[in-house]
DOGURO-296368 format. One record per residue (C-alpha): residue in three letters; x, y, z; residue number from 1. Coordinates in steps of 0.001 Angstrom, whole numbers, plus 500000, padded with zeros to 6 digits. Last residue first. Layout:
// residues N
<pt kolti="ALA" east="X" north="Y" up="Z" fimi="NUM"/>
...
END
This chain:
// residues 90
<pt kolti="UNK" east="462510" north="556347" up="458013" fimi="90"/>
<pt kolti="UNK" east="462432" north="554084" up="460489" fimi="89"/>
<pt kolti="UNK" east="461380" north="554449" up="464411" fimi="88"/>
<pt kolti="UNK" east="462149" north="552024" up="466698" fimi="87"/>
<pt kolti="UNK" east="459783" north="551076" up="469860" fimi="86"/>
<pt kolti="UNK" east="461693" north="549576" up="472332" fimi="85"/>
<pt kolti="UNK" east="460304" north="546094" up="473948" fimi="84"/>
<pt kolti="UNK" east="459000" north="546387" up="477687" fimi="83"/>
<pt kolti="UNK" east="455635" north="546137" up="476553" fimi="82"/>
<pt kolti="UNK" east="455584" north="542933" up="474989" fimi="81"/>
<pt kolti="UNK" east="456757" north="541191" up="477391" fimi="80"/>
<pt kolti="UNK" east="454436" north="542888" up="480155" fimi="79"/>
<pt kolti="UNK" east="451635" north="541547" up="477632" fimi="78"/>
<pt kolti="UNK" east="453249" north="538133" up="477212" fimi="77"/>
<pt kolti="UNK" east="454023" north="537704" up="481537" fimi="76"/>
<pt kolti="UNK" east="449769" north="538391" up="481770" fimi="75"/>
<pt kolti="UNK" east="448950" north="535802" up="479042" fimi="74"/>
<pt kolti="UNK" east="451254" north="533381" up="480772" fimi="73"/>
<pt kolti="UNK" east="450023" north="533970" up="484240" fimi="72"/>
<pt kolti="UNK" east="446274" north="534085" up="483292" fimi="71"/>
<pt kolti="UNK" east="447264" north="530418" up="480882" fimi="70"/>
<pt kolti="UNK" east="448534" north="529018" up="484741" fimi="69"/>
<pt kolti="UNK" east="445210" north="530332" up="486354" fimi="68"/>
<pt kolti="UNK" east="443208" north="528994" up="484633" fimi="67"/>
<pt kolti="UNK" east="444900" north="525715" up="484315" fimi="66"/>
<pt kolti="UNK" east="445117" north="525378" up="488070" fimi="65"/>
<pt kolti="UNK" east="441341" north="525418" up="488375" fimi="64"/>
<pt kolti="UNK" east="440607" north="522696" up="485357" fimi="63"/>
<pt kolti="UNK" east="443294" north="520436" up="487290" fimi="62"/>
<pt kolti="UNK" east="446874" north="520600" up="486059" fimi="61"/>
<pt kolti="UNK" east="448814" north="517886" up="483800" fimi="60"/>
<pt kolti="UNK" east="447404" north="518874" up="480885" fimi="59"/>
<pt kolti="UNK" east="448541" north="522201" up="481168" fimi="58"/>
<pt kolti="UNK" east="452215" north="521527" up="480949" fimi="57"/>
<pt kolti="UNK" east="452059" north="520790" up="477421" fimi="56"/>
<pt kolti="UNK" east="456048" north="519900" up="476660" fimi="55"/>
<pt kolti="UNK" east="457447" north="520309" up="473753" fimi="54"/>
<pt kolti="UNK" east="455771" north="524334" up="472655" fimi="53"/>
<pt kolti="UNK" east="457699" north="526196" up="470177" fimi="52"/>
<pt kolti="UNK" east="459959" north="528899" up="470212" fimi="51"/>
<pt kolti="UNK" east="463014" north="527356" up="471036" fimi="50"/>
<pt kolti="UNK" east="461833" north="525564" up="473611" fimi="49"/>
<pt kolti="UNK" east="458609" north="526241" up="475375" fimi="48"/>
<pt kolti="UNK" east="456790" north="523964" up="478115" fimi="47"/>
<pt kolti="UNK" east="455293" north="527266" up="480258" fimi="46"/>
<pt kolti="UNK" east="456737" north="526992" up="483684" fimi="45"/>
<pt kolti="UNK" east="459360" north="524091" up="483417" fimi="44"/>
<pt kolti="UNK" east="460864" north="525775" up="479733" fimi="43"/>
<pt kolti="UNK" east="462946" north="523398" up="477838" fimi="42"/>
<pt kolti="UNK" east="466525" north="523134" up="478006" fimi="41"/>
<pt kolti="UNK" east="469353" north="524726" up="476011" fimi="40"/>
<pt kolti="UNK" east="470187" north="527068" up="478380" fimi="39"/>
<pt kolti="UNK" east="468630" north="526919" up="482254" fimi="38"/>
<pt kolti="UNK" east="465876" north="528697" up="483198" fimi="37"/>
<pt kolti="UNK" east="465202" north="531758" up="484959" fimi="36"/>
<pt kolti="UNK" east="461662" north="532942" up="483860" fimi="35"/>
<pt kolti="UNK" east="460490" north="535572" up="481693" fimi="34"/>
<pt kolti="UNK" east="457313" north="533989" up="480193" fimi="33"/>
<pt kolti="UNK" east="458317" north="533197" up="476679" fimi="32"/>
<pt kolti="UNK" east="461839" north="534165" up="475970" fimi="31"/>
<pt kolti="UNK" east="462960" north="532010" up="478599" fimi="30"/>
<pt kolti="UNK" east="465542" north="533642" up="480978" fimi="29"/>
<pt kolti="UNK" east="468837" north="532682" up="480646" fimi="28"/>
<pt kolti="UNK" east="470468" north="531314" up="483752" fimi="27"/>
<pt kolti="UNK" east="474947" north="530318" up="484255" fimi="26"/>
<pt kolti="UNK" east="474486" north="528191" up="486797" fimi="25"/>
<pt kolti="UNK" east="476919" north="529155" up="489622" fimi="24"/>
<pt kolti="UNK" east="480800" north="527622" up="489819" fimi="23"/>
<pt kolti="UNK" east="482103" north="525077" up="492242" fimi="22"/>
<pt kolti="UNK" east="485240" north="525598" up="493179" fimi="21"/>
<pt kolti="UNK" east="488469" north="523100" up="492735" fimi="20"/>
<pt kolti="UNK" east="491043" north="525786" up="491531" fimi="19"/>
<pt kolti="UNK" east="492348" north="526677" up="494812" fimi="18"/>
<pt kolti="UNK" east="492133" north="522976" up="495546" fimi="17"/>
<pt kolti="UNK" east="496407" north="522795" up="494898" fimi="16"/>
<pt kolti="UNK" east="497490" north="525429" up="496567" fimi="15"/>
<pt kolti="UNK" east="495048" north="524434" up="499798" fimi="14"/>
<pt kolti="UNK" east="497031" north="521134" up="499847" fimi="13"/>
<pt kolti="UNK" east="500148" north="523443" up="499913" fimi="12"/>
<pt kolti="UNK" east="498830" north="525616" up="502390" fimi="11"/>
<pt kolti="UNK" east="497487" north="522840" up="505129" fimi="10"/>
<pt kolti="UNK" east="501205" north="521407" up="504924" fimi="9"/>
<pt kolti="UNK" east="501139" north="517368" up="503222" fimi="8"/>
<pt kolti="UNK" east="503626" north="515789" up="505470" fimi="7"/>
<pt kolti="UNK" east="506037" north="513507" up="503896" fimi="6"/>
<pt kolti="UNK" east="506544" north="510500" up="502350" fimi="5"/>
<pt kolti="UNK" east="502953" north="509596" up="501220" fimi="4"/>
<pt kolti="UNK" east="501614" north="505700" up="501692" fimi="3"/>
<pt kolti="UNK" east="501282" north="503659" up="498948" fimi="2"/>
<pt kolti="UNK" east="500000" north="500000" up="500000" fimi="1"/>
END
């Protein structure tokens, strides 16, 4: 069995983990409804990816939870829509 020949000091070993870190999720928001998500994935809230719907999240809700799901998503389209710049062309 291998067994080291010295001491290992507490700043050496932490010399060499410097570099072990663990780094944050790098978000996007989804195009869609506005939400955090992660790239190339589809959407959890609304079921979009790349502009088209893959997964219909409304089917699995009750009739009371789908109401007010499609209220959320036509309410996060209008403030969507809002917030774009008008540009003016001659």
């Amino acid at each position: 069995m291998a067994v080291p020949r010295h001491k290992h000091t507490r700043a050496s070993v932490g010399q060499r983990r410097m570099h072990l870190f663990i780094a944050k999720a790098a978000l996007t928001t989804c195009p869609k409804c506005n939400k955090p998500i992660l790239s190339h994935t589809a959407c959890k809230n609304c079921g979009y990816y790349k502009g088209r719907e893959v997964i219909d999240v409304l089917s699995k809700l009750t009739k009371k939870e789908q109401k007010t799901k499609e209220k959320e998503i036509k309410q996060a389209e209008k403030e969507s829509k809002q917030d774009k710049p008008l540009t003016a062309t001659k």
